[in-house]
N, C-alpha and C positions, 0 to 999 in steps of 0.2 A: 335128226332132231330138228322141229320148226321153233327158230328164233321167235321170239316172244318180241314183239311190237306195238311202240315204235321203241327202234336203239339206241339206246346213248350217244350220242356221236360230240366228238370233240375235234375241233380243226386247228391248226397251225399255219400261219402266214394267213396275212391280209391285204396281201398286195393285188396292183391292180389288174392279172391274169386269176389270179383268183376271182375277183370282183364281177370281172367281165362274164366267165366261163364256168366256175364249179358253183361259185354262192348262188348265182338264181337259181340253179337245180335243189342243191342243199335246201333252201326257203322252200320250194313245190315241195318235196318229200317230205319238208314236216309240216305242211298247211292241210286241209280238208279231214274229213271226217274220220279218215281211218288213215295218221298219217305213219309213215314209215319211219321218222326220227324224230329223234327230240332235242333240237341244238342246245346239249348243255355250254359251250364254249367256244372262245374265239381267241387264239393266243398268239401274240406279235411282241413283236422287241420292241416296237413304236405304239406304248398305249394308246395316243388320242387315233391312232389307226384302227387300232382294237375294238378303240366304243365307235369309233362312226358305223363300221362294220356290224357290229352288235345292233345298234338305231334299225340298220338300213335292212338286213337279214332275219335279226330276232333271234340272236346266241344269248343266254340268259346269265352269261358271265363273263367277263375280259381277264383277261391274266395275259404278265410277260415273261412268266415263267412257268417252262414245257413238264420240270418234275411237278413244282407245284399244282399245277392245274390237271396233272395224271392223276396224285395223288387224292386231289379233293372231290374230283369228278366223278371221278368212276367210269372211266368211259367203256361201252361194248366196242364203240368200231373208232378208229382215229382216221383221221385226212391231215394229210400232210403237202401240204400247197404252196412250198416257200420257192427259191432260185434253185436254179440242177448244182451252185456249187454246194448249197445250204442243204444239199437233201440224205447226203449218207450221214452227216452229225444228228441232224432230226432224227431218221427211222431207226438209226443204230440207237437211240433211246428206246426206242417203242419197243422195237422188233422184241427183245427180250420181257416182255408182258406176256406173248402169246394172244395177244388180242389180231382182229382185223386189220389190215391198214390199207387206207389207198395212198395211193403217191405219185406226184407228178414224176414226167419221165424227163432225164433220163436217171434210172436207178445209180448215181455217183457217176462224177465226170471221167473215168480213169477206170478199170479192171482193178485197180488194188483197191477205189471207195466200192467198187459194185461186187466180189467176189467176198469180203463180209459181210454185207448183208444176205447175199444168195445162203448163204452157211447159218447165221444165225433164224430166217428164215424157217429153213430146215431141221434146225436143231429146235426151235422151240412149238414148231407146228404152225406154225400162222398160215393165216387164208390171208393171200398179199394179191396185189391189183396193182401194176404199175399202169399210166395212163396214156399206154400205145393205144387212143380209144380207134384209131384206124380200124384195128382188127376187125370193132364191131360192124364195122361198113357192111349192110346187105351185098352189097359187087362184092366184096372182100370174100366175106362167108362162101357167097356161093362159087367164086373161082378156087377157095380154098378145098372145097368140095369136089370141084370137077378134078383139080391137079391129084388130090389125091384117089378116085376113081381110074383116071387116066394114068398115074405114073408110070414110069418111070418121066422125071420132069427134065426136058430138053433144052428149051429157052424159057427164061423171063424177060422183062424188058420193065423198070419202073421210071414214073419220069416224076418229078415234083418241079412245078414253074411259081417260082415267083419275081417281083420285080423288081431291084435294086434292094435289094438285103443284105446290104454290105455290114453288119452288127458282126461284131468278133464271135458271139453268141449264138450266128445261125446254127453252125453243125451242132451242136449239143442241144439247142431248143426246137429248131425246127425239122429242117434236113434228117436228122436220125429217124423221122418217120418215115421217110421213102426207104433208108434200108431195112429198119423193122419188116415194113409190110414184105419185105423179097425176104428175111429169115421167118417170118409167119410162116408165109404160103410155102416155099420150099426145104424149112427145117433146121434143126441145129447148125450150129456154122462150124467150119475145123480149120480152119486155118486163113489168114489174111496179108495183104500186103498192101503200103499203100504209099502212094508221090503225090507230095505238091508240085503245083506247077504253078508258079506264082506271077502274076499280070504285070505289065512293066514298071507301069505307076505302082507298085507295091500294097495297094490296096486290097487286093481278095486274090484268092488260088482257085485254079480245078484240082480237083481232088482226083486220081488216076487210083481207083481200085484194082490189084491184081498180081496175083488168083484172088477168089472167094471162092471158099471151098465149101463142102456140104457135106456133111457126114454119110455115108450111103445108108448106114444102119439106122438113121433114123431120120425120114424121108420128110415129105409133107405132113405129119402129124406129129414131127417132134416136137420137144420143148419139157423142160423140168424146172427146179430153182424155184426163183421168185417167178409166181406168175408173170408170164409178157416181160419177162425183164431178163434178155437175154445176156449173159454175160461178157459176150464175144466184142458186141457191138462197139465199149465205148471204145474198144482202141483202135476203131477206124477212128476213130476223134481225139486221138491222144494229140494232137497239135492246133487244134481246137480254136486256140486266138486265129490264125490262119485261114478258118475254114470259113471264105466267104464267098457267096454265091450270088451275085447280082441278079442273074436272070436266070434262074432256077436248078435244079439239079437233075440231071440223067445217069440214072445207069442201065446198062447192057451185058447182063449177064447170060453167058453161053451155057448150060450145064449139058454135061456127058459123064454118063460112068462116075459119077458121085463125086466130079470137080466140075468148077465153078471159073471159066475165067471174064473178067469184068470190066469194065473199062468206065469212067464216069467221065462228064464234058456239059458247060453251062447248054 
């Protein structure tokens, strides 16, 4: 069935990653002639954040309250754009409408916030979007293509450089993209292990993955759950304060015979 346009759409969080990166898309999709949404709302715990947002976007309502503003909206699709700790409270509201939702990643900091959502998910139907937008990378796509043409997959190798990122926040904000894109292209994950190795001045760790393992039964075209919202992942990040990476992040994954051994290093 074709969605009838443009959709309702309702956001949560007005912070300045949201500002930066989803609102001027949100604004394009409901501008010109035939647009694709209609910002009913904009909801934040910090109202005068709400309306500057509202001013600068064109959300046609502010609310700082998430039932209130489900309830009076009406929304067809929700975006939920707050902090990775703020995001299993937020969706574990939605999720239960059976509506759409997007959501920044990562889907809950911890396997116990990400494996209720993956469930309620499933139980209510929802079309979910976590925003691993990696995936969509054309290189991505099309190496995803060749691996699975080509499998059985024998090495990956991802590297993510950045430069003094020493925020307690990188592994769960940023970092989680380089191992997403390696469960993308090579498939559900089965098993993990992992060591800090922490710098003398106490300031950041290497992160030593190993094994990562790979389900064999379900290769480069796995994946179920919440869309792009692997379950496995957050508990490479269960130590999370720790996970800092000054000058960027490597791994080297070996895969044979549907194991995975890894090894990560700045």
């Amino acid at each position: 069935m074709t969605a009838r346009l443009p959709l309702r759409a309702v956001c949560f969080g007005a912070g300045g990653f949201n500002h930066a990166n989803h609102a001027p898309v949100l604004k394009r999709l409901a501008e010109g002639d035939a647009p694709r949404l209609s910002l009913e709302a904009i909801c934040d715990l910090d109202r005068a954040r709400a309306e500057r947002f509202q001013q600068e976007f064109g959300f046609r309502q502010v609310y700082t309250d998430l039932a209130r503003m489900m309830e009076e909206t009406r929304p067809e699709v929700v975006y939920s754009l707050v902090q990775p700790t703020a995001t299993a409270g937020v969706v574990s509201q939605v999720l239960p409408t059976g509506l759409p939702v997007f959501t920044e990643k990562p889907p809950g900091v911890t396997v116990e916030e990400a494996n209720p959502l993956a469930e309620l998910a499933e139980t209510h139907g929802n079309l979910t979007y976590v925003a691993f937008n990696r995936r969509q990378m054309p290189v991505l796509r099309w190496l995803k293509q060749w691996l699975t043409d080509h499998a059985p997959v024998r090495y990956v190798r991802g590297e993510m450089l950045r430069n003094r990122r020493r925020e307690p926040e990188f592994g769960i904000g940023t970092a989680i993209h380089a191992l997403d894109a390696l469960r993308f292209l090579c498939g559900d994950v089965a098993g993990v292990g992992v060591r800090a190795q922490p710098y003398g001045d106490g300031g950041c760790a290497d992160y030593f993955v190993n094994p990562l393992r790979w389900r064999p039964d379900r290769g480069p075209a796995g994946g179920r759950g919440l869309r792009n919202a692997p379950r496995e992942l957050p508990r490479l990040l269960r130590a999370r304060r720790r996970c800092r990476c000054p000058r960027g992040w490597l791994l080297e994954p070996v895969v044979a015979a549907g194991a995975c051994h890894a090894r990560g290093r700045r």
